[in-house]
C-alpha positions as CSV (number, residue, x, y, z in Angstrom):
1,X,257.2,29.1,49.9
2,X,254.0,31.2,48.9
3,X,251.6,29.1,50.0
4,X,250.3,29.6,54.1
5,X,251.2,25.5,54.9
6,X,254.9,25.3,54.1
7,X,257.1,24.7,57.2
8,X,260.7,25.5,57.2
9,X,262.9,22.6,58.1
10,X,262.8,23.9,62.1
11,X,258.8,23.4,62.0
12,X,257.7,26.9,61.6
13,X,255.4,28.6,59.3
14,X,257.4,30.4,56.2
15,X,254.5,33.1,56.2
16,X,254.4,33.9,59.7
17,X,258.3,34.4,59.5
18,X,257.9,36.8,57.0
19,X,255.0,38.7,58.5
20,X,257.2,38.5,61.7
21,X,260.5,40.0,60.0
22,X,258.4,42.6,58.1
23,X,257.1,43.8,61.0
24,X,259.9,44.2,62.9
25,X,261.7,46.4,60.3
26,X,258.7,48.1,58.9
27,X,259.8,51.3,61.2
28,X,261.8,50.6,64.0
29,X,260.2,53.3,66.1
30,X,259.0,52.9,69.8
31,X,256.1,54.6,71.1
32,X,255.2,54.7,74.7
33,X,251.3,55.8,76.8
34,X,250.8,56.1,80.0
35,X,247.7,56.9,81.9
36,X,247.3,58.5,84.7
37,X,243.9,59.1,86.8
38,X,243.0,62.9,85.2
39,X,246.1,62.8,82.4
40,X,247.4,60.7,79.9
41,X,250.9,60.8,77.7
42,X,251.8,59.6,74.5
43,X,255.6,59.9,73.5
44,X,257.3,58.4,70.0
45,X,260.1,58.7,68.4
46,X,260.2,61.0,65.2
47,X,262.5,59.7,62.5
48,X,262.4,62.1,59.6
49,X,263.1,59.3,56.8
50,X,264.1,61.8,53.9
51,X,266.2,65.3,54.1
52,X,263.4,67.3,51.6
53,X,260.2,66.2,53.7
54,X,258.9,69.2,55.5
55,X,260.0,67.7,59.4
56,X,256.3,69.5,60.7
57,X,254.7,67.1,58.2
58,X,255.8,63.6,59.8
59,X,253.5,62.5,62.7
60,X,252.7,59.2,64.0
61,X,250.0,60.4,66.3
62,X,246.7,61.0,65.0
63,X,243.3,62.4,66.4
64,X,240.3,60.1,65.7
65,X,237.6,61.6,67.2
66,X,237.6,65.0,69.7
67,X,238.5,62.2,72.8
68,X,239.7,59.8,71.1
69,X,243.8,59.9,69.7
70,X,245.9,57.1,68.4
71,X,249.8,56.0,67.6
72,X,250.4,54.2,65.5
73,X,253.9,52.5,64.5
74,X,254.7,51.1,60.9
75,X,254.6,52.1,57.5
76,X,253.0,55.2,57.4
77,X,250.8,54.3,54.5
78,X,249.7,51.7,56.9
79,X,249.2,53.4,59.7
80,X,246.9,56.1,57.7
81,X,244.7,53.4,56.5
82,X,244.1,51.8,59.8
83,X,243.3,55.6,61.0
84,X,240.7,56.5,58.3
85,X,239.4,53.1,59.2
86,X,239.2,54.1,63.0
87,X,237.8,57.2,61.8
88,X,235.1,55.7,59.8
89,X,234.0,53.5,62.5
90,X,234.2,55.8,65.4
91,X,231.9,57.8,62.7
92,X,229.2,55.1,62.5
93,X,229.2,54.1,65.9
94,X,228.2,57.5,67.1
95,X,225.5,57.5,64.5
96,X,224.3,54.3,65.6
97,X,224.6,54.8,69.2
């Protein structure tokens, strides 16, 4: 069941079932925006996953560029690639344009 094209006997990918069920457990954390016409607000969860990490040191909510934030849900390995990524473009997209 490694490859992408095995189906499970109820007609499903075995990947995506994975991907699914590692998604779904990665963090269990919910994050919520809302926008407003001059205000915006970003609320998540903040789940402290061992007793000797400094509690000030967990974040899930990240500045990309001076107007630009982001939360991000997930592993936080994850989630601090996909930022430096963001980063990187927002980077070169201001350079460019």
């Amino acid at each position: 069941d490694h490859h992408i094209s095995i189906f499970s006997p109820q007609g499903r990918l075995y990947q995506m079932e994975y991907a699914f069920k590692a998604a779904s457990s990665a963090s269990g954390l919910t994050g919520v925006s809302l926008r407003g016409q001059n205000s915006c607000a970003v609320v998540t969860q903040k789940k402290i996953p061992d007793r000797l990490m400094d509690p000030k040191s967990v974040t899930h909510l990240f500045s990309i560029t001076p107007s630009i934030g982001c939360l991000a849900t997930g592993r936080i390995a994850d989630c601090k690639s996909q930022v430096q990524r963001a980063r990187y473009e927002a980077a070169e997209h201001k350079y460019k344009y």
